[in-house]
C-alpha positions as CSV (number, residue, x, y, z in Angstrom):
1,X,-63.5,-61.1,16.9
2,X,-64.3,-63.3,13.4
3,X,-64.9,-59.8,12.0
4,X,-61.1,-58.5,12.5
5,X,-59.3,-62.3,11.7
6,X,-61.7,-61.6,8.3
7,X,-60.0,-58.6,7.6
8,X,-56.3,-59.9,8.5
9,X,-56.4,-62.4,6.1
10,X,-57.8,-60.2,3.5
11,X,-55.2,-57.4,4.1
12,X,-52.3,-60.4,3.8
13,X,-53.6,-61.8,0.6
14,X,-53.6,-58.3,-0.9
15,X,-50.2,-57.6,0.0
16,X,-49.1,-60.8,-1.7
17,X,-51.3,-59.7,-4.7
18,X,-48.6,-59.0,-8.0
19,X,-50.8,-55.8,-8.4
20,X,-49.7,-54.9,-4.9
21,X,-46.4,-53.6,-3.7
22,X,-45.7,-53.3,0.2
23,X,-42.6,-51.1,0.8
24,X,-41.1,-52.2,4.5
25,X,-39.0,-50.0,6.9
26,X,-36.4,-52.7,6.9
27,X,-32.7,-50.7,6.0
28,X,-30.3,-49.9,8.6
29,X,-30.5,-46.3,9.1
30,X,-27.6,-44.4,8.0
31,X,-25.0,-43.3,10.6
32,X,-22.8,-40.1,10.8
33,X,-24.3,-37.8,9.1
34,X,-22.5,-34.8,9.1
35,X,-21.9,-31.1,7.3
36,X,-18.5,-29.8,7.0
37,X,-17.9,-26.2,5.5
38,X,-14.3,-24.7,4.1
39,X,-14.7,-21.0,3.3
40,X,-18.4,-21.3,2.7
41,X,-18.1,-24.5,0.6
42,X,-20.7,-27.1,2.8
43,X,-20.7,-30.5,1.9
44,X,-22.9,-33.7,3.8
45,X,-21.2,-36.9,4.1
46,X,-22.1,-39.7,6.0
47,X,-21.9,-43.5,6.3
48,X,-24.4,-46.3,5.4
49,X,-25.3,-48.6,8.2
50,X,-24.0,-51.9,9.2
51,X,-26.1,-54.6,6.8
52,X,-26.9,-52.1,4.2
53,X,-26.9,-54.1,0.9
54,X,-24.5,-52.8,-1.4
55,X,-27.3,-52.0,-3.9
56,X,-28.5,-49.6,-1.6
57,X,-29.1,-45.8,-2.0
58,X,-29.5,-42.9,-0.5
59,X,-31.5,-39.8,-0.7
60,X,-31.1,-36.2,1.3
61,X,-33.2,-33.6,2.3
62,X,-32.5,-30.2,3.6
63,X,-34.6,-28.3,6.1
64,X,-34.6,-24.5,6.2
65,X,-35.6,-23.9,10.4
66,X,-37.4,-20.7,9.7
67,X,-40.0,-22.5,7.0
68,X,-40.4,-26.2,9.2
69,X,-40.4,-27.7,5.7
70,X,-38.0,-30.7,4.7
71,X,-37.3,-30.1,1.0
72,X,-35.5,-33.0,-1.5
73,X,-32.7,-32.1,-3.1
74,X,-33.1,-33.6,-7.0
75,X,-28.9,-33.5,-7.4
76,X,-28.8,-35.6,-4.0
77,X,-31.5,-38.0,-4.3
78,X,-29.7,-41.5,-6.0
79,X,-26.3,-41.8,-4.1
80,X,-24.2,-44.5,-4.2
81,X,-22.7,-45.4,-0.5
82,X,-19.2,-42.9,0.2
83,X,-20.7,-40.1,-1.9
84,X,-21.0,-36.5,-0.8
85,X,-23.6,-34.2,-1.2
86,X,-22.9,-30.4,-2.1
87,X,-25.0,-28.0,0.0
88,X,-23.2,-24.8,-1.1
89,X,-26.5,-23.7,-3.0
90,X,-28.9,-25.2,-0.5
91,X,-27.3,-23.1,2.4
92,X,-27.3,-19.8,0.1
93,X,-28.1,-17.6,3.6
94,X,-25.5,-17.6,5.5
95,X,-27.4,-16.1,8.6
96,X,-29.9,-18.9,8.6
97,X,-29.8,-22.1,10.3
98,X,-30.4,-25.3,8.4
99,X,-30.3,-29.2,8.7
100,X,-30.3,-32.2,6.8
101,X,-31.1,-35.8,6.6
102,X,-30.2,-39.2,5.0
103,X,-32.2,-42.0,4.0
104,X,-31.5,-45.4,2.4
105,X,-33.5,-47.4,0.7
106,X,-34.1,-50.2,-2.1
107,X,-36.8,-50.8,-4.4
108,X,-38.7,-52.5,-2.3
109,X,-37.4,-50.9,1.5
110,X,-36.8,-47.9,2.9
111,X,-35.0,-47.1,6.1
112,X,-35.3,-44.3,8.7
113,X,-34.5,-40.6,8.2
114,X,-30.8,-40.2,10.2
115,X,-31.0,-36.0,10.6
116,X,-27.6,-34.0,11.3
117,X,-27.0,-31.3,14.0
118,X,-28.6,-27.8,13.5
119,X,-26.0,-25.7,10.8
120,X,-25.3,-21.8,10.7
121,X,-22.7,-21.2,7.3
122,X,-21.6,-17.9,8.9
123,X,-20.0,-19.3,12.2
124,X,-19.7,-23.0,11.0
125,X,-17.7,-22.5,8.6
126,X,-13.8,-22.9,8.7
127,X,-11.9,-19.5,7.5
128,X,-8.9,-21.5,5.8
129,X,-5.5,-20.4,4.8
130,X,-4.9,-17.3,2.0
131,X,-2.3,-17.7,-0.3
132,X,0.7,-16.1,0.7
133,X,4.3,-14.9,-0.7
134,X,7.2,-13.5,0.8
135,X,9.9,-11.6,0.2
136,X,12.7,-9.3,1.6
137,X,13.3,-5.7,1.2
138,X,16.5,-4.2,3.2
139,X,14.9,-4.1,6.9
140,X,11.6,-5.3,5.7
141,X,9.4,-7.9,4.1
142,X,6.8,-7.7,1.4
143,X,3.7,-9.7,2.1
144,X,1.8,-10.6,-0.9
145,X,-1.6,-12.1,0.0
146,X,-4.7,-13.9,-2.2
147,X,-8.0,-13.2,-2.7
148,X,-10.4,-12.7,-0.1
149,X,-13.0,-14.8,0.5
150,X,-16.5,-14.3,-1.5
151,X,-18.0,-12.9,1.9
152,X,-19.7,-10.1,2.7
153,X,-17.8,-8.5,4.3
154,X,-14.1,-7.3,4.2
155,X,-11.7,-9.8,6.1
156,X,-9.2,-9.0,8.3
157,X,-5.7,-10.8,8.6
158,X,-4.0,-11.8,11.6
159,X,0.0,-12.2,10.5
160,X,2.1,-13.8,13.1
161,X,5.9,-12.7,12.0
162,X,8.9,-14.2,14.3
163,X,12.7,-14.3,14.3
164,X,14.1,-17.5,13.4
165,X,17.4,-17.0,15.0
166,X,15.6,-16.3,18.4
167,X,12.0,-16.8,18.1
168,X,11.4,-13.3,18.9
169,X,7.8,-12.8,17.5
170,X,4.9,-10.1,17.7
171,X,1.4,-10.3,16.1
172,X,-0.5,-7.8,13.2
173,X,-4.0,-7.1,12.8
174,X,-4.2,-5.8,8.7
175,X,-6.7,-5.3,6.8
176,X,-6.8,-6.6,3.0
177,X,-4.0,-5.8,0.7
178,X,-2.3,-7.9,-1.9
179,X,1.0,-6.6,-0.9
180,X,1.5,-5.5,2.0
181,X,5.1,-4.5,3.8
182,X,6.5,-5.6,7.2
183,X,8.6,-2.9,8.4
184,X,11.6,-2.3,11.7
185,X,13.4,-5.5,10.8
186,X,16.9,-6.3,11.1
187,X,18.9,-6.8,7.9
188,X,20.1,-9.5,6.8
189,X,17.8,-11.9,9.4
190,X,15.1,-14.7,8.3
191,X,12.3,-13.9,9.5
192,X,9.0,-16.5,9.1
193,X,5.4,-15.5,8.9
194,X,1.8,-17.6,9.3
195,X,-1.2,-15.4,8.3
196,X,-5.0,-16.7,8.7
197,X,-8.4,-15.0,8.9
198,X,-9.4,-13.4,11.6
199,X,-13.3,-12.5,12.7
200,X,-15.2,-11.9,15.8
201,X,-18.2,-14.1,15.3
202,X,-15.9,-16.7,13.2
203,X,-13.3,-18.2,15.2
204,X,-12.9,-21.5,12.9
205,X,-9.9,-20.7,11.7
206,X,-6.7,-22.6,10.1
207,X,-3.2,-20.6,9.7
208,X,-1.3,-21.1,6.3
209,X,1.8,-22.9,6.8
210,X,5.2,-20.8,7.9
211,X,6.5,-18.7,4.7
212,X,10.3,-17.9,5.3
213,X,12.4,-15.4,3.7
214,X,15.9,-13.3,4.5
215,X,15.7,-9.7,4.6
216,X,18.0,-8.0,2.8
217,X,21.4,-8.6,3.9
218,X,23.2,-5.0,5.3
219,X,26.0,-3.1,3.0
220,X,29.9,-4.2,4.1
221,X,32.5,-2.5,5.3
222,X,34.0,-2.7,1.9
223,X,30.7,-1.8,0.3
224,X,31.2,1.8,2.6
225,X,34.5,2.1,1.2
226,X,33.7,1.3,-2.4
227,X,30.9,3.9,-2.4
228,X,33.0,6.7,-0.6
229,X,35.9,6.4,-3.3
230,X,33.5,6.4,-6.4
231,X,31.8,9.6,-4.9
232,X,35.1,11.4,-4.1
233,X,36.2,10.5,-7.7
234,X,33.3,11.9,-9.5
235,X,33.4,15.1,-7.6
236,X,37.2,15.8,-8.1
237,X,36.1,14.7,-11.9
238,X,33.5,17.5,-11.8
239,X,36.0,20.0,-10.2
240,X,38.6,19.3,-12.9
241,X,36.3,19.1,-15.6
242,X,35.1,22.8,-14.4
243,X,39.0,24.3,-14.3
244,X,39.2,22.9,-17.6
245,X,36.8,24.3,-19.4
246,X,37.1,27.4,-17.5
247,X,41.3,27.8,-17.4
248,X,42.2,25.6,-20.7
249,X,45.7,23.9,-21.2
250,X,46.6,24.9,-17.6
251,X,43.1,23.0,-16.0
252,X,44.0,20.4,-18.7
253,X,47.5,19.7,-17.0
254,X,46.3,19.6,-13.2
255,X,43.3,17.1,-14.9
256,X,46.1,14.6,-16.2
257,X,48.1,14.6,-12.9
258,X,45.5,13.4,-10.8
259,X,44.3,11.0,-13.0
260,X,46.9,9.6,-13.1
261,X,45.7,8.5,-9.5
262,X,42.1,6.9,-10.3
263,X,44.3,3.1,-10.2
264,X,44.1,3.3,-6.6
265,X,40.6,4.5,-5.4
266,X,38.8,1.3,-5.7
267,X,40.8,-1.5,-3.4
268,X,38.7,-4.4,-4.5
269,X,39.2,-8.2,-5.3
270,X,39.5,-8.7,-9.0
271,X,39.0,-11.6,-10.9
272,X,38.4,-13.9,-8.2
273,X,41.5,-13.2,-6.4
274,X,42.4,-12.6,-2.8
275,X,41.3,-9.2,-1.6
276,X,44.2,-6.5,-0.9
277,X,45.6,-6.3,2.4
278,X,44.4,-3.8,4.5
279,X,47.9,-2.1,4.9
280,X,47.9,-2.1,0.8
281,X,44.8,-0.5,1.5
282,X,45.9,1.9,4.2
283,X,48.6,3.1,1.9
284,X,46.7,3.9,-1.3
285,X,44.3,5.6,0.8
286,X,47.1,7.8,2.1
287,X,48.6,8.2,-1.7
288,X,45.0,9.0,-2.8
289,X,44.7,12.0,0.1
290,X,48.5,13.1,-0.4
291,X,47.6,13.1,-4.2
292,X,44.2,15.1,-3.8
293,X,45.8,18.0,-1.9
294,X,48.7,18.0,-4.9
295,X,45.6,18.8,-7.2
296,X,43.7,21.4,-5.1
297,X,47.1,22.9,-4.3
298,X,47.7,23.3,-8.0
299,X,44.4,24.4,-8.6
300,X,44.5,27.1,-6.0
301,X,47.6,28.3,-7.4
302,X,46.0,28.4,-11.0
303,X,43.3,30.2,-9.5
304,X,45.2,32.8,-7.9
305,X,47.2,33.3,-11.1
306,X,44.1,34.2,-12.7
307,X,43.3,36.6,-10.4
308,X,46.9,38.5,-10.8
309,X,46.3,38.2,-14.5
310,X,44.0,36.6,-17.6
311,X,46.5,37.0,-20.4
312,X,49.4,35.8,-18.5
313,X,47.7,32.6,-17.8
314,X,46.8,32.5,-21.7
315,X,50.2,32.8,-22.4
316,X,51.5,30.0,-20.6
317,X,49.2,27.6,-21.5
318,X,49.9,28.8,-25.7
319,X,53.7,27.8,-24.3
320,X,52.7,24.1,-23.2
């Protein structure tokens, strides 16, 4: 019994030696620690524990569960309490599992190791957002997406597209494009589209925010009319231009008379005005039909002369 009192006291007066320095696992263990991953980006955060002194640090450790071998990590090993720690390059196989840990300590004390939950960077990871931008096209939309994720493998996209006028929605499964086009939509509707990630063994996903856009309104009434007109004019242009070359003076003549027409094939609203009244409109149209069979009339009659007789046709059009 005197033999171990002996060796008590000598054991106490050489920890209070100056030569002798006793670290103590005093510290308050650190609490929450935790790894978070966005698109393969993994980063350990945690909190220090109630009564850690403010000159406090804290060093991490990673463990690879295949090896059974904690390993410091050098970038990780002073940090100041609220600091992260980057495990992107730690983690580097994304089929392996991992953990870390946190420890405190001072110069003199050290507290214990506080070890997070087991990690996997393929299925712990949250698939975030793409960038996306949209735009209409007549009765579609063009879907222009970001970069995939560094992964290896191709990503596919889940795009949820619905009607804002009456929620009517439906759901796409597409594979990577940058731009890629929504098609069977009404004209002239807005239309608003969430896209995210989608993977079988990955189900962390986030959806980007809505993306809204108008499909191309549809073509007017007026727009119908407009178009009609300009492509009646230019074939009666090409008709006359024909009998002119073809029939001289004569082709000339039945050229200027319905011409003289062209004021009323485009009813339109000029300047800002009021648009024409559709009786206004009614009647032109009924001048310009009245004034088309005048021409073709004529130039049937020109035609027939021609067949009767070249030079008399010649010599008419030497008398105008």
């Amino acid at each position: 019994m005197k033999l171990w009192m002996m060796l008590l006291i000598l054991l106490l007066h050489l920890g209070n030696a100056p030569w002798m320095k006793v670290v103590c696992v005093s510290l308050p263990a650190p609490s929450k620690v935790s790894i978070s991953s966005l698109n393969m980006e993994h980063t350990l955060s945690f909190l220090p524990g109630p009564g850690t002194p403010p000159d406090a640090r804290f060093t991490v450790q990673v463990l690879r569960l295949r090896k059974s071998q904690w390993r410091l990590l050098a970038k990780c090993a002073q940090l100041t309490a609220g600091q992260k720690c980057n495990l992107t390059r730690a983690f580097k196989d994304r089929y392996e599992q991992y953990q870390a840990r946190v420890q405190a300590f001072t110069p003199s004390q050290t507290s214990n190791w506080t070890v997070s939950g087991k990690f996997l960077p393929l299925t712990d990871t949250v698939l975030g957002p793409p960038d996306v931008s949209l735009s209409g096209c007549g009765n579609c939309l063009l879907l222009r997406l970001g970069a995939p994720l560094a992964m290896e493998f191709s990503p596919t996209y889940r795009v949820h597209v619905q009607r804002t006028r009456d929620g009517v929605q439906f759901n796409l499964s597409l594979p990577y494009k940058e731009e890629t086009v929504i098609t069977y939509l009404q004209p002239g509707v807005e239309y608003c589209v969430t896209v995210s990630f989608w993977s079988s063994f990955n189900k962390n996903t986030v959806s980007s925010a809505p993306h809204c856009a108008f499909t191309s309104p549809p073509p007017s009434r007026s727009s119908y009319v407009v178009i009609l007109g300009l492509l009646a004019a230019v074939c009666t242009l090409g008709l006359l231009l024909i009998l002119l070359h073809f029939y001289g003076l004569q082709g000339f003549e039945v050229l200027r008379k319905c011409l003289s027409m062209s004021y009323i094939l485009l009813p339109c609203q000029c300047c800002g005005g009021a648009p024409i009244e559709q009786s206004a409109q009614m009647s032109a149209v009924q001048h310009l039909k009245e004034g088309s069979a005048d021409c073709l009339l004529t130039a049937h009659r020109l035609l027939r002369n021609t067949s009767d007789g070249g030079e008399e046709i010649h010599g008419e059009g030497s008398e105008i």
